[in-house]
N, C-alpha and C positions, 0 to 999 in steps of 0.2 A: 681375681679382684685386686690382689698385690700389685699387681703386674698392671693392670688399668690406672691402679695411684700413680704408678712411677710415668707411665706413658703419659699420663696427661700434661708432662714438662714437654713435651715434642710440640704439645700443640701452641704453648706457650709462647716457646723458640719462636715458632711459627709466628706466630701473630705480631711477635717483637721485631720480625726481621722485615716482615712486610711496613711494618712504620716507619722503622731507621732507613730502609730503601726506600720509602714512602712509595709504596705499590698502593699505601693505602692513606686517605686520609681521613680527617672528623667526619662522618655522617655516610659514608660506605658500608656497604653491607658485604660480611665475608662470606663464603664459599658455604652450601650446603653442610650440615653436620656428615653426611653421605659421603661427601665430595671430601671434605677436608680426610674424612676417617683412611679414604681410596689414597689419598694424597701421601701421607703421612704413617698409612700403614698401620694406624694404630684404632683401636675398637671405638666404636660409637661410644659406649659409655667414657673411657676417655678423653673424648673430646668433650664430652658434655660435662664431663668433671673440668678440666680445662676452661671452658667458658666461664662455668660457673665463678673459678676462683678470678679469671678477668675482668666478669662480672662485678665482683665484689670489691673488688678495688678501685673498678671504676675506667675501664680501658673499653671495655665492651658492655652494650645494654641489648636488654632480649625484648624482642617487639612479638609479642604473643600472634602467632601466624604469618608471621612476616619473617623472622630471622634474627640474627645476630647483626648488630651496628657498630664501627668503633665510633666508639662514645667520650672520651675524653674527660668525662666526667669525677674529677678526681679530688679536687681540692680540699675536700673533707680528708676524705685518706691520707691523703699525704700528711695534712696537719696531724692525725691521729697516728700515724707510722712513726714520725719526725718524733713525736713527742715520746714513746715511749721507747725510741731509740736515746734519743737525747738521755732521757731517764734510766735506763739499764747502762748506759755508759758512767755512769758515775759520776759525771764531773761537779768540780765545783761550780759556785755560785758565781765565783770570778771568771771562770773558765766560761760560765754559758753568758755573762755579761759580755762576755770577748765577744760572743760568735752573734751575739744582739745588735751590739757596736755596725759589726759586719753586714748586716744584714740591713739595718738602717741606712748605712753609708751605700750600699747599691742604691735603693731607693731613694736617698738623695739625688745621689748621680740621674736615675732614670725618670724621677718625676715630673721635672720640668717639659717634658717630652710628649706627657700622658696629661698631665692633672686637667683635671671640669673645670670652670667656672663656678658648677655644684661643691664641689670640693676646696677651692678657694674661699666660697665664702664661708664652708663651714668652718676654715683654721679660723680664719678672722673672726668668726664669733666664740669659738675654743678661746683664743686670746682675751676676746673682749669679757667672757666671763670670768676667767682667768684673774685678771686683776681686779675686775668690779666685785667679786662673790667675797661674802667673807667663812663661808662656809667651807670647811676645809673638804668633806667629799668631793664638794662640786669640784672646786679646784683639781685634787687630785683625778678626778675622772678628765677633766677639759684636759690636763694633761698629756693624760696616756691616750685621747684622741686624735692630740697631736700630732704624737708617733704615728699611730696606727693608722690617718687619717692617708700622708704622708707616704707610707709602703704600700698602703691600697693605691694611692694614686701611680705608683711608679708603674702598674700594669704587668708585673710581672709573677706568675701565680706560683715559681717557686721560691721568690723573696719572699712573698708572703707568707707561705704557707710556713715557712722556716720562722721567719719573725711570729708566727700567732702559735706553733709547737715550744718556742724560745718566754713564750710570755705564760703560756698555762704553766709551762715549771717553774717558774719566776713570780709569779703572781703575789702569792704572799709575800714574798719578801718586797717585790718592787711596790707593791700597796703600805707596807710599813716604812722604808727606805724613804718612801715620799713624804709619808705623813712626816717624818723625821727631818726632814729637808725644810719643810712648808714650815715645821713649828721654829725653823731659826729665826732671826732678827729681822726686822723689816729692812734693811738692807740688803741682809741676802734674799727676802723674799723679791726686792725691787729685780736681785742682779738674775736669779731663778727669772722671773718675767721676762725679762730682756735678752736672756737665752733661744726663748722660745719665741720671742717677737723675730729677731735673727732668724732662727730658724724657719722660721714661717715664710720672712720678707725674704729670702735667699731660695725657696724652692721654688716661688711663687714670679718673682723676677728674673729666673734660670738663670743665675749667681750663685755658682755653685760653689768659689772659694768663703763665700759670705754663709752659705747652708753647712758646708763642711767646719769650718770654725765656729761655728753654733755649735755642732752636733758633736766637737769635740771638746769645748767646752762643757756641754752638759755631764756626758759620760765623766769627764774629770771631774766634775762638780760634786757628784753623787758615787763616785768609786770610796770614798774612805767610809762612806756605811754603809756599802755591800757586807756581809757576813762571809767569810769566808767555807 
């Protein structure tokens, strides 16, 4: 049974080497449990241990009498991986504001590329409630729709996945940080708006020197009440 846990990395190999060579693509079906065990030399029940852990993360799905498929179906995991790798690393608050930063500014870069019409007009009403609301949640929610609105459009599912692992450890703090921002002066609430109006009109018009000077404005805006 030892010996079936350790083998079942053979099959693993396997399956990762067929992707990277792309022998296989999304929606393929691999080789008999039979066939792969003949292949690989190692026991049915290792392989089927093997799948499973594929399974679960989302590389391969089991079609009950049919087979094994690579499935690609990941995006959850990886958020939940990200996150609790992010987390066991210790960093600070500054540190994962860094790798947020980072992660925005891809999706800067890639949005204009990707983004809906659907998507478009949601900024424009995030904005428009934005300064109409006097309600501080709403605001702060239209906010972080912004963001998030923004790295969903870039079309890239490991920006994303990285910015939405980046914001569950960040959460509280970036929901307080805010509130803290939005309670300054109406001046700085006008100059906060106008960040994000920028930001909006620059990914939206693939202006990308206009969306990056937004996006680096905000971050400086909001870095002296991070907590360290």
């Amino acid at each position: 049974m030892a010996e079936d846990f350790a083998a079942y990395e053979k099959l693993i190999d396997y399956v990762e080497k067929l992707i990277i060579d792309e022998d296989v693509k999304l929606g393929d079906k691999l080789a008999p449990e039979r066939e792969l065990s003949d292949i690989l030399g190692i026991s049915r029940n290792a392989v089927r241990t093997g799948l499973t852990v594929l399974e679960a993360i989302g590389v391969v799905s089991n079609k009950q009498g049919s087979g094994n498929y690579i499935a690609g179906s990941f995006d959850q995991n990886m958020v939940q991986i990200m996150t609790m790798m992010y987390t066991l690393d210790d960093m600070s608050n500054r540190e994962i504001h860094g790798f947020r930063y980072a992660a925005e500014l891809q999706a800067v870069m890639l949005a204009p590329q990707h983004i809906t019409e659907v998507q478009k007009k949601l900024l424009k009403n995030y904005i428009d409630i934005m300064i109409a609301s006097d309600n501080e949640d709403e605001r702060i929610h239209c906010d972080m729709m912004i963001h998030q609105t923004i790295v969903e459009a870039s079309g890239n599912r490991l920006v994303i996945a990285n910015y939405m692992a980046l914001n569950r450890i960040l959460d509280r703090m970036i929901r307080q940080v805010q509130h803290d921002v939005w309670l300054k002066s109406h001046d700085e609430f006008v100059k906060l708006h106008h960040i994000h109006q920028m930001l909006v009109d620059g990914v939206c018009r693939d202006d990308f020197d206009m969306a990056k000077k937004a996006l680096d404005e905000h971050f400086n805006y909001i870095e002296d009440d991070i907590p360290t």
